[in-house]
C-alpha positions in Angstrom: 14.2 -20.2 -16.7 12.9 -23.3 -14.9 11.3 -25.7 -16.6 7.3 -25.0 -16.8 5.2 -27.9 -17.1 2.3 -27.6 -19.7 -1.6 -26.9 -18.3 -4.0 -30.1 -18.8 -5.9 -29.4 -22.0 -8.7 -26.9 -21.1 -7.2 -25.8 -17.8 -5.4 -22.4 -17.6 -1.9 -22.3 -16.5 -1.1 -21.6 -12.9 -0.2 -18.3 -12.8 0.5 -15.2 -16.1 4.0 -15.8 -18.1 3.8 -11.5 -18.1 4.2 -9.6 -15.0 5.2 -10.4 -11.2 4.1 -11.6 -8.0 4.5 -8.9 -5.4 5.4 -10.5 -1.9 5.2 -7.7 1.0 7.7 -9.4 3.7 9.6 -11.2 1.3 12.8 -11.4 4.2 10.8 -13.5 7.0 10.6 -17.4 6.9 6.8 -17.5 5.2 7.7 -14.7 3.0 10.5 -16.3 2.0 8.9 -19.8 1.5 6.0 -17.9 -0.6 8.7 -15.9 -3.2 10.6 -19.3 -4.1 7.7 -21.3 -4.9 6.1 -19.0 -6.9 9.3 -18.4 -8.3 9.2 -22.3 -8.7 6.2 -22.0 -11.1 7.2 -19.4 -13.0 6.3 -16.4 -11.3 9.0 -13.3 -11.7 9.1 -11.9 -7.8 9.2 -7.9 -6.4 9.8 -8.7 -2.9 9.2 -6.0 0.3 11.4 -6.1 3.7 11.5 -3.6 6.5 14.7 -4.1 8.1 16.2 -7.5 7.3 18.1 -6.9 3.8 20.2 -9.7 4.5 17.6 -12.2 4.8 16.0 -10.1 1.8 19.1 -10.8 -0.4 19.1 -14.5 0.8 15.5 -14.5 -0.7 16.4 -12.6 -3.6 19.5 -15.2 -4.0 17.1 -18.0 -4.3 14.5 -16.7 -6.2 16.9 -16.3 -9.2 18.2 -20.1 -8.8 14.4 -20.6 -9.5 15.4 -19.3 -12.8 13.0 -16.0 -12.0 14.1 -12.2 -12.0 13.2 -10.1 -9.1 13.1 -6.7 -7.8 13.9 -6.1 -4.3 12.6 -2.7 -2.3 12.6 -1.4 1.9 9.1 -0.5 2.0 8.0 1.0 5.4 4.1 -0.5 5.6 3.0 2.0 7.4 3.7 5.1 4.5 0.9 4.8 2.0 3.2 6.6 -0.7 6.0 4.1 -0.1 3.4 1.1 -1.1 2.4 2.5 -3.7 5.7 3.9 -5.6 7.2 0.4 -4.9 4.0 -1.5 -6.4 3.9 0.8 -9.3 7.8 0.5 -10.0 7.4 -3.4 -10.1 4.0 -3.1 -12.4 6.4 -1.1 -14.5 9.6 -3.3 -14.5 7.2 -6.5 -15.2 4.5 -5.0 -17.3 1.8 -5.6 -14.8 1.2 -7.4 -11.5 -0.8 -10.6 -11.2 -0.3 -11.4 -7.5 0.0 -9.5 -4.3 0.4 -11.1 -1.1 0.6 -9.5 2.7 3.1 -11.9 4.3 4.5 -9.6 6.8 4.3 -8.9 10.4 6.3 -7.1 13.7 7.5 -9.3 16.6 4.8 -9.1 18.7 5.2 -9.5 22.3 2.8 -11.7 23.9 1.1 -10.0 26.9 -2.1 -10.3 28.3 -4.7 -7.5 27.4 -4.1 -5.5 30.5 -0.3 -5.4 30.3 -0.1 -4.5 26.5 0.9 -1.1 26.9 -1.5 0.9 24.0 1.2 2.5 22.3 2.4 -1.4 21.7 -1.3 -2.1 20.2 -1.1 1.5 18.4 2.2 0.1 16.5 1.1 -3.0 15.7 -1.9 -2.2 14.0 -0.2 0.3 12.0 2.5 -2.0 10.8 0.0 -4.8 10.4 -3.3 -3.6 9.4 -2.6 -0.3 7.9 -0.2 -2.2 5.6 -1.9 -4.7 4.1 -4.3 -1.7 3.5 -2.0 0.0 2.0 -1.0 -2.7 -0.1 -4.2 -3.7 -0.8 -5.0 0.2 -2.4 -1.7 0.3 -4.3 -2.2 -3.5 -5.8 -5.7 -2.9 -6.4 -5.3 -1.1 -10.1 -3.1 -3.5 -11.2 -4.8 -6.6 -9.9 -8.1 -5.1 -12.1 -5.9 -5.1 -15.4 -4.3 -8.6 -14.9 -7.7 -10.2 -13.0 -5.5 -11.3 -10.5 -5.5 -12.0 -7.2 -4.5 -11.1 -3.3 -3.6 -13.5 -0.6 -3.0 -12.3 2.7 -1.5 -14.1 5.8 -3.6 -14.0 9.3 -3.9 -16.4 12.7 -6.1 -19.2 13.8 -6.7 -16.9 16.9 -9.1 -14.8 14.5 -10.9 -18.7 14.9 -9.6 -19.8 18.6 -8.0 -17.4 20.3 -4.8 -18.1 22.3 -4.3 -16.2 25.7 -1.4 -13.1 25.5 -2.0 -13.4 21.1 -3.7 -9.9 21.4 -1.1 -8.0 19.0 -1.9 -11.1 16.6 -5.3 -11.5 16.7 -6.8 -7.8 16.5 -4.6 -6.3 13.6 -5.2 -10.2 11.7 -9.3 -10.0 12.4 -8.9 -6.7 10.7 -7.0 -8.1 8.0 -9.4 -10.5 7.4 -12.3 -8.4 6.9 -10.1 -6.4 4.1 -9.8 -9.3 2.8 -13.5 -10.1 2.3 -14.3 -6.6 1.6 -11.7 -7.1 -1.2 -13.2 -10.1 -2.6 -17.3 -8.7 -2.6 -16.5 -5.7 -4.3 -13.5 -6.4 -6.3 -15.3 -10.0 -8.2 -16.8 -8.4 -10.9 -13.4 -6.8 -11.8 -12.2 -10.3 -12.0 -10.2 -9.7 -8.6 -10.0 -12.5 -6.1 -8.6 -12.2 -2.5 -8.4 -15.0 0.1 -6.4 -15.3 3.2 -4.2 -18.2 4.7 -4.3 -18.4 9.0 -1.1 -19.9 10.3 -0.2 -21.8 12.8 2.7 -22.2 15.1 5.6 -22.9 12.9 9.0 -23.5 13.6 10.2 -20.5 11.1 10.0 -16.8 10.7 9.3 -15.6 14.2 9.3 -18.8 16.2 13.1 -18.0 17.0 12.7 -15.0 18.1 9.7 -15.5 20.2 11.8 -18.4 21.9 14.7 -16.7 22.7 12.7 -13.7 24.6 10.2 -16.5 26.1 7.0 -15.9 24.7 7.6 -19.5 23.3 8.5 -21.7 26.2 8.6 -25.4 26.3 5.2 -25.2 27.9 3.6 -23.1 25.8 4.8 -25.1 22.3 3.5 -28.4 24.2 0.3 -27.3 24.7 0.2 -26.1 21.5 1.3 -29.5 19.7 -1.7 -31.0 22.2 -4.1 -28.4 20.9 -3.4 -29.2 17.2 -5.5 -32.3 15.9 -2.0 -33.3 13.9 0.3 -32.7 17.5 2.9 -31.1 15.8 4.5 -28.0 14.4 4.4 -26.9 11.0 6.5 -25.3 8.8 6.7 -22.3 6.2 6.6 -24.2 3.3 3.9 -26.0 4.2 2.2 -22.0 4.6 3.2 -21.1 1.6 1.8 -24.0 -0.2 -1.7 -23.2 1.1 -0.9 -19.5 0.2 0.1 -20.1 -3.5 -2.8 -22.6 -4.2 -4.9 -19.8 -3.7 -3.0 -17.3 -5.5 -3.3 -19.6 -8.7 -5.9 -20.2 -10.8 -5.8 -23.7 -9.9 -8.3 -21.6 -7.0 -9.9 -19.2 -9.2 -13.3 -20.1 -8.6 -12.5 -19.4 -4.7 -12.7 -16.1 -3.2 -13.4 -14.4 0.5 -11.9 -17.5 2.4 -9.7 -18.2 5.3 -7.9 -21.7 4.8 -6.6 -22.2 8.1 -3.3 -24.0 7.5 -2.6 -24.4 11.3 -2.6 -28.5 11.9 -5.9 -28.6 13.0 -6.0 -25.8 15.8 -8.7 -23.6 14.8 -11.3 -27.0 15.0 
């Protein structure tokens, strides 16, 4: 086990020594980012991924030089009953769960409005919306039991919204009204969910997006220009935002969006 450093006198540790921290899209670059450094401070991980395994092993790899265990599962988002079993399997494995956080999403091809196909938008809000839904339900019983919390990742363009970021913006202004739903009716349990809007970063989908175009030099200029710190961030600099909030270092915060964006969304 890593080395935990003890709570100032009066001030709860960061996160529960019993249970886990469940991280839906544990494979991508800000899932990935998330699971170690919760790892990092303790947390036992059961990580989610869709089609990457690979990148899911590398994650799962880490995680245990973290000194953690963790539980690794292909959830398809979309299937209500596949949430749940794999949430209650890691509740089971870990005694309880503390933490849930949505850190998925699909490649999203950036169009404008009137050349996304609505079968596109259709998929994407299924995979996107409809997860962290189903997420949300299946973490929900646990999350009363452990008073813990939910974290879920969104976009600046719910803030400022970026021309062709459609596919992005809709299924993440959904996302964030879950989240605030979550956090009204869920406080008296004890429950607090927040959300974390990101940026342009140069990991998880950046490649991607650069390699079919929708990220061309142009495009990633203007987007250093349109950030107040004129540059690109980087996953662990997400998932530092994103753990803060999971811990109780935040526990007196609930229903937010902290944009972690350099400055975009201003």
């Amino acid at each position: 086990m890593t080395e935990q450093h003890e709570p100032a006198v009066g001030r709860p540790p960061d996160f529960p020594v019993s249970g886990c921290a469940v991280v839906v899209g544990g494979s991508g670059g800000i899932g990935r980012a998330i699971a170690v450094q919760l790892a990092e401070r303790g947390c036992n991980i059961a990580l989610t991924y869709f089609k990457g395994s690979a990148r899911a092993d590398e994650t799962a790899s880490l995680v245990r030089s973290a000194g953690q265990e963790v539980h690794v599962g292909q959830v398809d988002l979309r299937e209500e009953a596949e949430v749940g079993k794999f949430v209650d399997e890691a509740a089971e494995h870990f005694d309880g769960v503390h933490t849930a956080i949505y850190a998925a999403g699909p490649y999203i091809p950036m169009r404008f409005i009137g050349q996304q196909p609505a079968a596109a938008f259709r998929e994407v809000m299924e995979h996107d919306a409809f997860g962290c839904y189903h997420l949300m339900r299946a973490a929900l019983p646990h999350l009363r039991k452990s008073k813990g919390s939910f974290t879920a990742i969104v976009t600046p363009a719910i803030r400022r919204y970026a021309v062709r970021d459609i596919l992005s913006a809709a299924p993440k202004a959904a996302i964030e009204q879950l989240v605030k739903g979550l956090a009204a009716e869920e406080g008296r349990f004890g429950v607090r969910a927040n959300a974390v809007g990101v940026g342009v970063i140069t990991d998880g989908l950046y490649h991607a997006l650069v390699e079919s175009g929708d990220f061309d030099q142009r495009f990633l200029d203007a987007s250093r220009q349109a950030m107040a710190l004129r540059r690109l961030g980087t996953a662990d600099e997400v998932a530092e935002g994103v753990v803060f909030l999971a811990s109780a270092r935040a526990r007196w915060i609930t229903g937010q969006t902290l944009m972690v964006d350099g400055g975009y969304a201003l």
